[in-house]
C-alpha positions as CSV (number, residue, x, y, z in Angstrom):
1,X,-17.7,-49.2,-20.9
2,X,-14.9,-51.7,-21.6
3,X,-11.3,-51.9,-19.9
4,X,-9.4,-49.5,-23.2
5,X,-11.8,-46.7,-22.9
6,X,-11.8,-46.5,-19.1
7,X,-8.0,-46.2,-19.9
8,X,-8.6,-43.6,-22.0
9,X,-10.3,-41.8,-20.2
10,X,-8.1,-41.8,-17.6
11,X,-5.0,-41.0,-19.7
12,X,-7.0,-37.9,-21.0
13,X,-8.3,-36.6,-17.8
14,X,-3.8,-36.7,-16.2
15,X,-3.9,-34.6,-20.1
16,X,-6.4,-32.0,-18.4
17,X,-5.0,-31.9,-15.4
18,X,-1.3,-31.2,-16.3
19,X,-2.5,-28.3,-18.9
20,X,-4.1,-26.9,-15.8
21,X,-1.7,-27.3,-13.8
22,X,-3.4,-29.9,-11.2
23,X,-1.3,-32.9,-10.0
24,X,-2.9,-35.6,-11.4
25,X,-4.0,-38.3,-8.6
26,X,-4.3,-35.2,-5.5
27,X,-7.9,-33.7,-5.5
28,X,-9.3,-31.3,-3.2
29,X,-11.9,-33.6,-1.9
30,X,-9.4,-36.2,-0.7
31,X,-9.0,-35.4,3.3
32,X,-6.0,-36.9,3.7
33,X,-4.5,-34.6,2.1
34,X,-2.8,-31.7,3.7
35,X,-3.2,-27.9,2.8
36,X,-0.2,-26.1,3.5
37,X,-0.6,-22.4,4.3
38,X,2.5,-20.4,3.3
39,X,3.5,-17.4,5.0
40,X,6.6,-14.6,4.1
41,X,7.6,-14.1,7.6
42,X,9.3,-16.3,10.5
43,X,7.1,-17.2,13.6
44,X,6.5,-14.8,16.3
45,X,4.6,-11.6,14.2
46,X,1.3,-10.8,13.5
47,X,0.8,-12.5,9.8
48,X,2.3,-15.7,11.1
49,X,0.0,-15.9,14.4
50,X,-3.2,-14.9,12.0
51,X,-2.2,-18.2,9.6
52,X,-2.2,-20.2,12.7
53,X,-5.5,-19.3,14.0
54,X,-6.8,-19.7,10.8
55,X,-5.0,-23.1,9.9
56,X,-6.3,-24.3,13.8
57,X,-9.8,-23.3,12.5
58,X,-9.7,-24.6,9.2
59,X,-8.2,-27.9,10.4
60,X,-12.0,-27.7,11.6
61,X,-13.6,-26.7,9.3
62,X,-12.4,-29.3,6.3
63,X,-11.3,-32.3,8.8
64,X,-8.2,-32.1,7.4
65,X,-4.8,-31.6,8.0
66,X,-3.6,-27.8,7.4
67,X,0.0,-26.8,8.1
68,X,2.0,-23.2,7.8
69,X,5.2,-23.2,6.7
70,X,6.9,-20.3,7.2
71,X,8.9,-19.2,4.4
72,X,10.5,-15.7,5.2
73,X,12.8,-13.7,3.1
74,X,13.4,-10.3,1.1
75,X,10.8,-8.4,3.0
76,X,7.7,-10.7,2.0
77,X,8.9,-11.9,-1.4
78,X,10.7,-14.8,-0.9
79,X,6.8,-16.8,-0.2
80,X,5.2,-15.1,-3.2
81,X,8.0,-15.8,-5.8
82,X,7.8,-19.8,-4.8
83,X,3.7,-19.6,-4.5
84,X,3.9,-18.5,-8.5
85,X,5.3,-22.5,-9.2
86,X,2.9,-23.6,-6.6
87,X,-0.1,-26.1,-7.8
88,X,-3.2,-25.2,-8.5
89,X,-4.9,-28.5,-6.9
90,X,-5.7,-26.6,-3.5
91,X,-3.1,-28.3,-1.4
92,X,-1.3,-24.9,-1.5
93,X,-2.7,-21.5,0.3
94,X,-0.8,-18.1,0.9
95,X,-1.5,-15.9,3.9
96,X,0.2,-12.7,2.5
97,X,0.6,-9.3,4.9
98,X,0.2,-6.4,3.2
99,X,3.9,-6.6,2.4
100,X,3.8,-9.3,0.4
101,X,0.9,-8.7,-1.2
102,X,1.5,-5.0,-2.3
103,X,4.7,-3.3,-0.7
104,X,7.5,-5.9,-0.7
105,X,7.5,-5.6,-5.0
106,X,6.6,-1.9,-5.6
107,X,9.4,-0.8,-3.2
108,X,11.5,-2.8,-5.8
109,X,13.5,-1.4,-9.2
110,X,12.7,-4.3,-10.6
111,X,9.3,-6.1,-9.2
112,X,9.7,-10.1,-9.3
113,X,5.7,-10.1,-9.5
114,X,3.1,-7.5,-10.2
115,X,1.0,-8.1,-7.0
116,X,-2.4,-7.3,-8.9
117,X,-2.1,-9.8,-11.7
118,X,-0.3,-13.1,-11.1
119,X,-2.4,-14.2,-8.1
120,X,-5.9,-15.2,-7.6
121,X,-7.0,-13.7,-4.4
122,X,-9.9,-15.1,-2.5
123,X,-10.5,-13.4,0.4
124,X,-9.8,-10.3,2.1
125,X,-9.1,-11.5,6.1
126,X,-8.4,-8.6,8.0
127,X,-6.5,-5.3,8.9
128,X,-4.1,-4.4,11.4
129,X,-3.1,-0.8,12.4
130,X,0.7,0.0,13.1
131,X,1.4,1.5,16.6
132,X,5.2,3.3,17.5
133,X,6.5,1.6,20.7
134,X,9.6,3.0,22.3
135,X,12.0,1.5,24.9
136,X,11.0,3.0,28.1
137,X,14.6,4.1,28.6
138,X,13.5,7.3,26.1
139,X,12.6,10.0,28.0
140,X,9.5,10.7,26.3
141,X,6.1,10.0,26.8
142,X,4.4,10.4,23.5
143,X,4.6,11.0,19.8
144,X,5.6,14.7,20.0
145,X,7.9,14.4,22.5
146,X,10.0,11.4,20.2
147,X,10.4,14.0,17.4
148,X,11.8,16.8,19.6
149,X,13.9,14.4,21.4
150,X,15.0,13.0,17.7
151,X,15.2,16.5,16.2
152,X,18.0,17.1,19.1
153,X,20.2,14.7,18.1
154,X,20.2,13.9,14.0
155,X,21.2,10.3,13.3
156,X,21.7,9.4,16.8
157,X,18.8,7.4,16.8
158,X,16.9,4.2,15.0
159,X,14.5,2.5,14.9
160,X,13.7,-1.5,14.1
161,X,11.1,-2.8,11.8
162,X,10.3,-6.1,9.7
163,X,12.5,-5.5,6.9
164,X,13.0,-3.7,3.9
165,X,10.1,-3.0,1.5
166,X,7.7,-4.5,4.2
167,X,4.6,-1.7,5.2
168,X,5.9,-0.7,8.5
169,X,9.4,0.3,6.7
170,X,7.1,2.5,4.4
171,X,5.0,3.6,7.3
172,X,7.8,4.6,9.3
173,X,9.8,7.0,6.5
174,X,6.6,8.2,5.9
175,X,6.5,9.3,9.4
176,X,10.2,10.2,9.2
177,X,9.8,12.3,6.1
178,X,6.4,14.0,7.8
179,X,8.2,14.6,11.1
180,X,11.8,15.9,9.4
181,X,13.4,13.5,11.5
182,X,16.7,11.8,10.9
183,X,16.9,8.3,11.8
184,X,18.8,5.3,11.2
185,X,16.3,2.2,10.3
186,X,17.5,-1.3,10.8
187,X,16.0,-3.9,9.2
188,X,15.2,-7.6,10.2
189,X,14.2,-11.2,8.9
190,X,10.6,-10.3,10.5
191,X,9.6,-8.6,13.6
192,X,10.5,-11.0,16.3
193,X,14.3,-9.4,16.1
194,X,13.1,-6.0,16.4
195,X,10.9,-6.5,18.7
196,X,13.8,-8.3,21.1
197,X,16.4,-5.5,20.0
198,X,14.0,-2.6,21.2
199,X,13.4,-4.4,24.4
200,X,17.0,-4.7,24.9
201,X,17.6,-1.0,23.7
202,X,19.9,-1.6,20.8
203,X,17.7,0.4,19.1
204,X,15.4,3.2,20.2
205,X,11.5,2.3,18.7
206,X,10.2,0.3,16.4
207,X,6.7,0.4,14.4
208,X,4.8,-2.8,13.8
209,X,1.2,-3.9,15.0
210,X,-0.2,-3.5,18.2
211,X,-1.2,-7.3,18.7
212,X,2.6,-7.9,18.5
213,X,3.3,-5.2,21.0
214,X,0.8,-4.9,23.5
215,X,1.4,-7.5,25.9
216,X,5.6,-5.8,26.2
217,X,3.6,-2.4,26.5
218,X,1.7,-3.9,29.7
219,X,4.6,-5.4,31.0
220,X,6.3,-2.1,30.7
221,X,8.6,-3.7,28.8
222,X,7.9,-1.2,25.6
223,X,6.1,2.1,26.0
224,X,3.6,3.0,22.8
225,X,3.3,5.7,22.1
226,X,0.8,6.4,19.4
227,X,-1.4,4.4,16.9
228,X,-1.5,4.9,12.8
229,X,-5.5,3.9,12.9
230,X,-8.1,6.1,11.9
231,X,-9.5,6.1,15.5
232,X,-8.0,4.9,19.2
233,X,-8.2,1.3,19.1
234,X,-10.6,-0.8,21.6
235,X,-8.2,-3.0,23.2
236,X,-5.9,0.1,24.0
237,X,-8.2,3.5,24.1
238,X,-5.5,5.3,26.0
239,X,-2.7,5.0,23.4
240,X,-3.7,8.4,20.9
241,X,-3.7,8.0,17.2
242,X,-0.7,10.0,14.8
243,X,-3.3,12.5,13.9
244,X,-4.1,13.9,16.8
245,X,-0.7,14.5,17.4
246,X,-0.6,17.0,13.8
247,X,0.7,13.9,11.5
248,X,-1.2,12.4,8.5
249,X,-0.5,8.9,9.5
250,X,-3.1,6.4,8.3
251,X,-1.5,2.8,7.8
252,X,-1.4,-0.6,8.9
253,X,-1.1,-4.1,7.6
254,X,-3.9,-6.6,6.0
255,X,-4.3,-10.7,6.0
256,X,-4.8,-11.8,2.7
257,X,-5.3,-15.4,1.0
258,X,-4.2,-16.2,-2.1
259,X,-4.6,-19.2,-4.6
260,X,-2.0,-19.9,-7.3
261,X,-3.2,-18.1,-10.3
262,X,-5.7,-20.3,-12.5
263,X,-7.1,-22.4,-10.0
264,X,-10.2,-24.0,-10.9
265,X,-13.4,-22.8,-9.6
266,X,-14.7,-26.2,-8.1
267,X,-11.1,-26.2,-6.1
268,X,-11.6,-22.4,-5.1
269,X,-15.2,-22.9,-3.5
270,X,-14.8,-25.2,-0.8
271,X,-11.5,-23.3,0.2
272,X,-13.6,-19.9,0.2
273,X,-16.5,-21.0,2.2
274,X,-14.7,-22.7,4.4
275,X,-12.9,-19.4,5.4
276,X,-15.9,-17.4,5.6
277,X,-17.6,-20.0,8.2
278,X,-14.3,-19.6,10.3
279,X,-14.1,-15.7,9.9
280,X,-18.3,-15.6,10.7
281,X,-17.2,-17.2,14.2
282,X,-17.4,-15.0,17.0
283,X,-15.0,-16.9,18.9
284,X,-11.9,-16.4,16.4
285,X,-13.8,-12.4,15.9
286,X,-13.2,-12.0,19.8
287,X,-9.4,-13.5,19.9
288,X,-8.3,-11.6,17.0
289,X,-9.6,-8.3,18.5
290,X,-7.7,-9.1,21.7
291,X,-5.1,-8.9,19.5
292,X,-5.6,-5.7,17.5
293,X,-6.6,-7.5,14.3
294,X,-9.8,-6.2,12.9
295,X,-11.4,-9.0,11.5
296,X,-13.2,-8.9,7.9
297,X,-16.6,-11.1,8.0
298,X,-17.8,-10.9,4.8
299,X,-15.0,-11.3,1.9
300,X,-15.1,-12.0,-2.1
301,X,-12.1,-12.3,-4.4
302,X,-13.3,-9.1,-6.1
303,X,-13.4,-7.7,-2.8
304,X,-10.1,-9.1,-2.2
305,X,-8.5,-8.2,-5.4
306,X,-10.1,-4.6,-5.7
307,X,-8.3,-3.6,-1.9
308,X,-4.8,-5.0,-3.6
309,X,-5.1,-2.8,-6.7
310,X,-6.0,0.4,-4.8
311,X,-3.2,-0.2,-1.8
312,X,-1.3,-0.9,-4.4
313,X,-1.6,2.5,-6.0
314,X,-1.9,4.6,-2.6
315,X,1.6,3.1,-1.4
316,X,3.2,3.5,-4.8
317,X,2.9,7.6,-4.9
318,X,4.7,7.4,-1.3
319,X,7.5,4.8,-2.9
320,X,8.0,7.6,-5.6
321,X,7.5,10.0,-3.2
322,X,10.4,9.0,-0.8
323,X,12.6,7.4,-3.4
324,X,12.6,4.2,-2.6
325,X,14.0,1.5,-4.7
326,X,15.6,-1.3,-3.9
């Protein structure tokens, strides 16, 4: 093949790649390249210690460089609006919490993305159940008791939580609206401020994961109270779940990862597996149970994509429900 076609070809295959959306010159397969794993919320929750385990593992797993950027903002939305711009070349993941990935746009009037459709999910990671930690100041000992206590005083209380439009906001009106409580709920730029404001007592509980919360619960620092899972979790079998207290309280957040939509499948694979060999790991199993992460083992996109269009559709009757739009 003489010098004018190899340029050709070349000039034809940049062609391909821009009308794919791939930057021409970065392929998956060059290691030197770094992947960059995007997540909605500012260090110190759950979703941004799950990306980091992950990124540690990955780093592994591809002998390359993975970084997270944390990108928080708007409850979750702020990562997912840039990741629709983002290229489709595999230097680019987001780890989306079930916040970004199905609560953050349907608690909005007018939804920046539809969470079903504009990205390509691969894998479904993991779930989280939401606990209700108090500050040990509250003279109550558990779930029933912080409704009385709340029903006594009417707007004299609050709570803190990641932000508005994030799942524990939804979780907790939910509970509010179950309990016919009134509370004030104060939101934050992630879960790190509420969980140092309910420590400090500038507000009274807050509801978030129990792998954020658990080591202040052992150092007395927080008191939980009671757990949204379906059953009393392993790593805390003392702390009793919402329903067996007489409330319908079934919710937590999820690990996602997402590709930017139309990203080829030979770009895809390698990403995919690699994540499965690091979830099928019993070391990263046991350290994300210690934190109350339940870890999924065996993913697929479809998987992945069929969980996002039914949460979607269970947390949007409660949006309705409650009258949420932001």
């Amino acid at each position: 093949m003489n010098r004018s076609n190899l340029t050709r070809r070349a000039a034809m295959t940049g062609i391909a790649a821009s009308a794919c959306g791939i930057t021409p010159g970065l392929s998956f397969a060059d290691d030197s390249t770094p992947i960059k794993i995007a997540v909605g919320f500012p260090p110190g929750g759950s979703g941004d210690l799950f990306a980091r385990i992950l990124a540690d593992a990955l780093r592994e797993e591809l002998n390359r460089p993975v970084l997270v950027e944390n990108k928080p903002g708007a409850g979750g939305l702020t990562v997912a609006v840039g990741f629709l711009r983002a290229p489709k070349d595999g230097s680019q993941l987001m780890l989306a919490t079930g916040s970004t990935a199905v609560s953050a746009p349907i608690s909005r009037a007018k939804p920046p993305y539809n969470p079903v459709e504009d990205f390509q999910w691969i894998a479904l990671l993991s779930n989280a159940p939401f606990v209700i930690a108090i500050n040990p100041a509250l003279p109550v000992t558990d779930l029933k008791g912080l409704v009385a206590y709340a029903k006594a005083r009417p707007n004299k209380l609050s709570y803190g939580h990641a932000g508005l439009g994030t799942t524990v906001h939804l979780a907790a009106e939910l509970f509010k609206e179950q309990a016919g409580i009134d509370v004030a709920d104060i939101a934050y730029a992630g879960s790190a401020g509420a969980i140092t404001d309910t420590i400090a007592g500038n507000v009274h509980f807050i509801v978030e994961t129990s792998g954020a919360l658990l080591q202040h619960h052992k150092a007395s620092k927080l008191r939980i109270i009671t757990t949204m899972a379906d059953a009393r979790e392993k790593i805390a079998p003392e702390i009793p779940t919402s329903r067996e207290a007489g409330y319908d309280l079934l919710a937590g957040t999820s690990n996602l990862l997402a590709v930017p939509l139309g990203t080829p499948r030979e770009v895809v694979e390698p990403i995919a597996k690699a994540v499965g060999r690091v979830m099928d790991r019993p070391a990263i199993q046991e350290r994300l149970a210690t934190l109350g992460i339940q870890p999924i083992t065996k993913s697929s996109p479809a998987q992945a994509q069929a969980f996002v269009a039914s949460e979607v559709a269970r947390w949007s009757v409660v949006v309705k429900k409650l009258g949420i739009a932001l």
